[in-house]
TORVEXNU-380132 format. One record per residue (C-alpha): residue in one letter; x, y, z. Coordinates in steps of 0.05 Angstrom, whole numbers, always signed. Example, Ala and Ser with C-alpha at 12.3 -4.5 7.8 and 13.67 -1.06 7.14 Angstrom:
REM residues 2
{site A,{+246,-90,+156}}
{site S,{+273,-21,+143}}
REM end
This chain:
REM residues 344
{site X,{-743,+33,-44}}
{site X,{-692,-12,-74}}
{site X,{-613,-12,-58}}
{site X,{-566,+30,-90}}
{site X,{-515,-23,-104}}
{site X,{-471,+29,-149}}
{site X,{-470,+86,-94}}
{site X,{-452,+28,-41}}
{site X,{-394,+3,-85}}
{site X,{-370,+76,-101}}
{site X,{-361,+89,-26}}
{site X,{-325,+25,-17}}
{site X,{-281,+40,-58}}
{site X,{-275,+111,-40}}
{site X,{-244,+91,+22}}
{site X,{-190,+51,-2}}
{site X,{-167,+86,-54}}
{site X,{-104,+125,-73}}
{site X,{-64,+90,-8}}
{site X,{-102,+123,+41}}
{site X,{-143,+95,+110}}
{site X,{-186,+99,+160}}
{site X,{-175,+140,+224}}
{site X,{-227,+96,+275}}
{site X,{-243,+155,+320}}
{site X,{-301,+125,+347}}
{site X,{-274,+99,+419}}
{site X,{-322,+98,+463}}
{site X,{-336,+147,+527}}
{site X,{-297,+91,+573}}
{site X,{-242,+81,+525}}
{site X,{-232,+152,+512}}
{site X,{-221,+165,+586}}
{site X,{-175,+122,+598}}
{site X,{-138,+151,+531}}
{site X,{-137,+217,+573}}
{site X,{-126,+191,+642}}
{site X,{-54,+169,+616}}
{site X,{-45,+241,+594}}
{site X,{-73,+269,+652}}
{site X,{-130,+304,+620}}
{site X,{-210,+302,+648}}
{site X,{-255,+274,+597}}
{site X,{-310,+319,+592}}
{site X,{-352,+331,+530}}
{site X,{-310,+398,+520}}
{site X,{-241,+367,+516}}
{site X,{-274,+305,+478}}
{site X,{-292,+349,+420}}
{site X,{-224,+394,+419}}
{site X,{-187,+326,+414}}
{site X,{-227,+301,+359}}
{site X,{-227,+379,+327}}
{site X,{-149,+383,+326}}
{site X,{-162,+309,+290}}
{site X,{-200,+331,+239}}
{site X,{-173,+402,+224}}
{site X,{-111,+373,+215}}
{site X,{-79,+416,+152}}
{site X,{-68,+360,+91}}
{site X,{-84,+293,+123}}
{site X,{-142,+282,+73}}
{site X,{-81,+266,+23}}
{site X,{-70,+200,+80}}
{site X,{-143,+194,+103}}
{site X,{-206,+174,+64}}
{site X,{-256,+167,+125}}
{site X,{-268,+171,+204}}
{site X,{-309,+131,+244}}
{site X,{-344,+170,+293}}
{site X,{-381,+163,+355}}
{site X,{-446,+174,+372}}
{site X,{-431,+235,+414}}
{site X,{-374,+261,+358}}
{site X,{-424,+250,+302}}
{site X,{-471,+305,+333}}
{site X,{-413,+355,+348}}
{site X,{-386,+408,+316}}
{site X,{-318,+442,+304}}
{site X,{-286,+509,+336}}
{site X,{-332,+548,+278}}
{site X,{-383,+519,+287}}
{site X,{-385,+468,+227}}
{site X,{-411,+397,+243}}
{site X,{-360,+356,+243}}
{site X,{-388,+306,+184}}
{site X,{-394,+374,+138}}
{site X,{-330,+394,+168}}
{site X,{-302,+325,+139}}
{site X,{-334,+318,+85}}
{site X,{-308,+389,+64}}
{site X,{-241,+363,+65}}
{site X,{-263,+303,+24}}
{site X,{-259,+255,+80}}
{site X,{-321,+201,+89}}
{site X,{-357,+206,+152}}
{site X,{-366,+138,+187}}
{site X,{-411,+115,+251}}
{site X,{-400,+57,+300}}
{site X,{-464,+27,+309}}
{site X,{-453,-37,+349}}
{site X,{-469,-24,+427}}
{site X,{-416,-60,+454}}
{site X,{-388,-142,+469}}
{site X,{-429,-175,+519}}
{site X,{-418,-241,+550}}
{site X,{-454,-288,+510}}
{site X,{-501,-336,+551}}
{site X,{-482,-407,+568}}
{site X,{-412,-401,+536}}
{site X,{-360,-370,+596}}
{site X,{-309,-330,+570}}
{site X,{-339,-317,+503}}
{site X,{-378,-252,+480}}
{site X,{-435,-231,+434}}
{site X,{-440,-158,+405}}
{site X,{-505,-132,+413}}
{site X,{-542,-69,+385}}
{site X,{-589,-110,+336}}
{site X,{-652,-72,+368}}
{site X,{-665,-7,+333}}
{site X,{-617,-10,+293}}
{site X,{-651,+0,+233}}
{site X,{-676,+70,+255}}
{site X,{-611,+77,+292}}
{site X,{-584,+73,+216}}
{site X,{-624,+123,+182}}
{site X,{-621,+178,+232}}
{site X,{-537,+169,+219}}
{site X,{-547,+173,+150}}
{site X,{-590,+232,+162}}
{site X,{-526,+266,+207}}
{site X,{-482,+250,+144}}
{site X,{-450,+178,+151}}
{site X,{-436,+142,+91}}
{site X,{-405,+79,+132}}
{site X,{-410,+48,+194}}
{site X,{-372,-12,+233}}
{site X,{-393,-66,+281}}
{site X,{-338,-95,+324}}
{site X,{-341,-178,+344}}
{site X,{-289,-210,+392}}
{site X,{-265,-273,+399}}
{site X,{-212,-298,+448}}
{site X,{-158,-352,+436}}
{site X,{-157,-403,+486}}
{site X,{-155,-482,+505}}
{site X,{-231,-488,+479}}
{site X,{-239,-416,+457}}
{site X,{-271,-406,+414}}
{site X,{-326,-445,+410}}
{site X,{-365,-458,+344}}
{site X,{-426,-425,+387}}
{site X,{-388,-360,+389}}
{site X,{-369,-356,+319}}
{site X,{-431,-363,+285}}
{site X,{-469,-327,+332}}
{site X,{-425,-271,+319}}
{site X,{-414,-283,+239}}
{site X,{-499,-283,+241}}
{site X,{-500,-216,+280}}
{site X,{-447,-184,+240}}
{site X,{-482,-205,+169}}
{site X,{-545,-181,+199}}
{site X,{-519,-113,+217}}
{site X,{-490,-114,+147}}
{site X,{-553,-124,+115}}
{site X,{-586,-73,+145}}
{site X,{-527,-15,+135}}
{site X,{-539,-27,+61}}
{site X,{-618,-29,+63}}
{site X,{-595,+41,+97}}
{site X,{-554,+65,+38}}
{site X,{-489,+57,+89}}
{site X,{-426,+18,+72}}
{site X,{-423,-36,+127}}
{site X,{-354,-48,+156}}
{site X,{-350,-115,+179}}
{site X,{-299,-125,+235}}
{site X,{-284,-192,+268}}
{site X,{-227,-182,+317}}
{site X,{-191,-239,+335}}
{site X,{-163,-217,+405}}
{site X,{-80,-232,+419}}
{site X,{-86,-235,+485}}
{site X,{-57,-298,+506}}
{site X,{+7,-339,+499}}
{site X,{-25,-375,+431}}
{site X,{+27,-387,+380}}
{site X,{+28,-361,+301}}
{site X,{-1,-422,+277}}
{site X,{-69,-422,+330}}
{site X,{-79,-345,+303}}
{site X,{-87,-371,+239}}
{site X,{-129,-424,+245}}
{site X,{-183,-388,+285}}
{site X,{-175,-329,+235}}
{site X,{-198,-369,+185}}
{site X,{-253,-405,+224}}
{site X,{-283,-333,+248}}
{site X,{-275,-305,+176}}
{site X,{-311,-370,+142}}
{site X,{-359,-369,+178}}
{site X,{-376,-296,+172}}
{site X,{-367,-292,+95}}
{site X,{-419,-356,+92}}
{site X,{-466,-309,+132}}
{site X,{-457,-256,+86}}
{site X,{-479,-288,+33}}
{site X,{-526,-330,+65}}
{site X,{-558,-256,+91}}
{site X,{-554,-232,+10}}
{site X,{-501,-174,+28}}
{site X,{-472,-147,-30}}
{site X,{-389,-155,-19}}
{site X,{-369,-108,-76}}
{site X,{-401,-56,-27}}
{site X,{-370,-71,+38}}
{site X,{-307,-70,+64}}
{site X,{-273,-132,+121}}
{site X,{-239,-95,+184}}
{site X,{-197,-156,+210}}
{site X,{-137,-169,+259}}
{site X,{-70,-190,+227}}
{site X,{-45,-259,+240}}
{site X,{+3,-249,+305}}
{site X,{+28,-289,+362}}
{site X,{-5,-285,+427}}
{site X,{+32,-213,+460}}
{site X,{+46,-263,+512}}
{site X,{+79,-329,+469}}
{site X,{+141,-346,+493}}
{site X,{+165,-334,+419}}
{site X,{+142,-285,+364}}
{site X,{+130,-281,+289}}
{site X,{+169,-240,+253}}
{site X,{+147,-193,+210}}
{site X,{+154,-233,+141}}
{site X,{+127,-294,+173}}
{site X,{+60,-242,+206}}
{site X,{+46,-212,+131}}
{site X,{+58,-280,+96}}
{site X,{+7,-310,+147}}
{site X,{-42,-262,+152}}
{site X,{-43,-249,+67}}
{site X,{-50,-332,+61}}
{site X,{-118,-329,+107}}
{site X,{-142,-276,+67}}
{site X,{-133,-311,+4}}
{site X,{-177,-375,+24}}
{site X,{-227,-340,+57}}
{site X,{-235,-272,+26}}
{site X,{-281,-257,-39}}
{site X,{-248,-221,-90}}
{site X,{-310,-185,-99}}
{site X,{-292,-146,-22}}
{site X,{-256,-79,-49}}
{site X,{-219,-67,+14}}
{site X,{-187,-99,+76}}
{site X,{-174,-41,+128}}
{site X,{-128,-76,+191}}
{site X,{-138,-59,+260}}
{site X,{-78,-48,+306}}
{site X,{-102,-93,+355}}
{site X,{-56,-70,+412}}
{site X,{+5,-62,+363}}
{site X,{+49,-9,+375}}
{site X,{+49,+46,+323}}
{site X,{+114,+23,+281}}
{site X,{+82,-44,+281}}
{site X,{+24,-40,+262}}
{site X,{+60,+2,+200}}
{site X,{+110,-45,+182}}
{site X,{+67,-108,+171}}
{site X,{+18,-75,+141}}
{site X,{+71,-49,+85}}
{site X,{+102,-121,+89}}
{site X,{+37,-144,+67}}
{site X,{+30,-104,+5}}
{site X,{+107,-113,-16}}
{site X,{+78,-190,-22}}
{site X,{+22,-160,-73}}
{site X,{-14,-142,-110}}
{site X,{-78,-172,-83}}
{site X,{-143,-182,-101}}
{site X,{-164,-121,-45}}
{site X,{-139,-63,-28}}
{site X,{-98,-74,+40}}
{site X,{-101,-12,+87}}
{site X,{-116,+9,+155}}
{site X,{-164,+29,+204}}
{site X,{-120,+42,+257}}
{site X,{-149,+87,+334}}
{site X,{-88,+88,+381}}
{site X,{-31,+71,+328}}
{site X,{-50,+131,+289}}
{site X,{-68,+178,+355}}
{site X,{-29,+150,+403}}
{site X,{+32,+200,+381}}
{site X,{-16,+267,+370}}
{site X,{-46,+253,+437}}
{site X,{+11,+254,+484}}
{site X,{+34,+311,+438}}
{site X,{-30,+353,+464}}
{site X,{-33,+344,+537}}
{site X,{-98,+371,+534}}
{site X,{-55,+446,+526}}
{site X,{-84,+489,+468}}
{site X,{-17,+511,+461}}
{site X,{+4,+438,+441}}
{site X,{-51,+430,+389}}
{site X,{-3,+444,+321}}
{site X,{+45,+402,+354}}
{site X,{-11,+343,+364}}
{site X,{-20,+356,+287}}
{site X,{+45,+347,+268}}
{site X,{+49,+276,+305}}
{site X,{-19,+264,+275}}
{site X,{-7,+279,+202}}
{site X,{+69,+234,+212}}
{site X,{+28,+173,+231}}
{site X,{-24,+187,+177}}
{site X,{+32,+190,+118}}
{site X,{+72,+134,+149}}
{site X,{+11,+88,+137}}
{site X,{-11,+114,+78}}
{site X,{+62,+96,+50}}
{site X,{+46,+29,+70}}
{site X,{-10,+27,+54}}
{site X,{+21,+24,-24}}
{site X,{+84,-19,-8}}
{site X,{+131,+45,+0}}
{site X,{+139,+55,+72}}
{site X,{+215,+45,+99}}
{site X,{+253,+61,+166}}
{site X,{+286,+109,+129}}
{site X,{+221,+147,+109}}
{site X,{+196,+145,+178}}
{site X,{+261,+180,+201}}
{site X,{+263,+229,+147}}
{site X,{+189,+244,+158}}
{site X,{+200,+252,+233}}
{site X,{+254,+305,+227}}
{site X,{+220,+343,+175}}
REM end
């Protein structure tokens, strides 16, 4: 059966349209419990799903949100009534997403340096999603910033894995999210973040294309150009969106719909503010928006304590977050919003 190149490039563009995002709820069962260890809360399958439930039942956040990457174990569960939560989202309007990769690995012969992995299978892997009601899924590469990091090995043994996954997501009829995370751990100035930026992100578009994936019907998941969280100086926020929009521009097709950020360890406001200063430098060939996990939950989640009692409360931080991004997710997000917002 051939591709559906028109359905792929409808989705695509689904979930960047009208100024809305991602909401990446696909952490895994180790990240989550650490999420809920801060807050105090066991993470059992039970208080798993209410999380995600309060999430997604969240009363007018499909006006911020477009789609939700899910986990394997969220994908198969269902709301308080009973509703599976990719019906339960796609009621709403909101595209159900599916992280696929299994996870960074240390790559052999190259210490310090990882390789995703989760190629085997992953073709049946891919249909059973679709079958459960994902239109999109991500695969997550890392790549670390350091004296001889990263190698040339790393990068194109990731970029290869990634356009492989990326093939077979649209074989599947599934919108592959490409994400290359270059990691800002370190002291690594500005200037370093950008260079390896564009490395990684060269070589994976020449993989892409190499691997015959069809851009107009994927979307790039990328870090933002940042100093190292431990430089002895950082970027401001002009000189972050300037950056990061000039490594975009030479490496980028036009042809990609959508970028959608991750936070990459930002703190909420942050990761907010440079992605609006970003799209006050536009327009741009792409839609720039987000795919944000703990910048857009962090707030709900310490909100609900794991207390039913808290859960409209958890909303309320949820949907704040949601709108703030969305606003700049169009260029129109200001302090002054944010506090207006808050206080509402």
């Amino acid at each position: 059966m051939g591709i559906d190149h028109e359905e792929l490039r409808t989705t695509a563009r689904a979930i960047v349209a009208d100024g809305r995002g991602i909401l990446a709820a696909d952490e895994s069962s180790g990240t989550i419990k650490k999420r809920f260890d801060s807050i105090g809360v066991e993470s059992t399958e039970e208080n798993r799903r209410a999380y995600r439930d309060l999430l997604f039942t969240t009363g007018g956040v499909e006006e911020f949100v477009s789609g939700v990457i899910l986990y394997d174990e969220t994908i198969r569960q269902r709301s308080a009534d009973g509703t599976p939560f990719p019906e339960l989202l796609e009621s709403k309007g909101v595209i159900p997403g599916i992280k696929v990769d299994l996870g960074a690995k240390p790559l052999a012969l190259a210490p310090g340096e990882t390789i995703t992995e989760g190629l085997d299978g992953l073709r049946e892997r891919l249909a059973e999603y679709r079958g459960l009601g994902a239109r999109f899924a991500k695969w997550r590469a890392t790549y670390s910033i350091g004296p001889a990091t990263p190698s040339d090995y790393c990068i194109w043994t990731n970029a290869h894995a990634l356009a492989r996954y990326a093939a077979l997501c649209q074989e599947s009829g599934i919108v592959p999210i490409v994400e290359p995370e270059v990691l800002m751990d370190g002291d690594h100035t500005i200037e370093q973040s950008r260079r390896v930026t564009g490395r990684v992100l060269q070589a994976v578009y020449t993989e892409l294309h190499d691997q015959r994936v069809d851009f107009a019907g994927s979307l790039l998941k990328p870090n933002m150009v940042l100093s190292g969280y431990d430089a002895s100086s950082r970027a401001g926020i002009d000189e972050v969106a300037r950056e990061t929009v000039e490594v975009l521009l030479s490496h980028v097709p036009a042809a990609v719909p959508g970028i959608v950020f991750l936070s990459g360890g930002q703190s909420d406001e942050d990761a907010t503010v440079h992605l609006d200063a970003m799209n006050k430098l536009g327009p741009h060939p792409w839609q720039l928006s987000f795919s944000y996990g703990r910048a857009l939950q962090a707030p709900a989640l310490k909100a609900w304590g794991g207390k039913p009692d808290n859960v409209a409360a958890a909303q309320r931080a949820y949907y704040h977050r949601a709108a703030m991004n969305a606003a700049a997710s169009t260029g129109t997000y200001s302090p002054e919003r944010e506090r207006e917002l808050s206080t509402a």
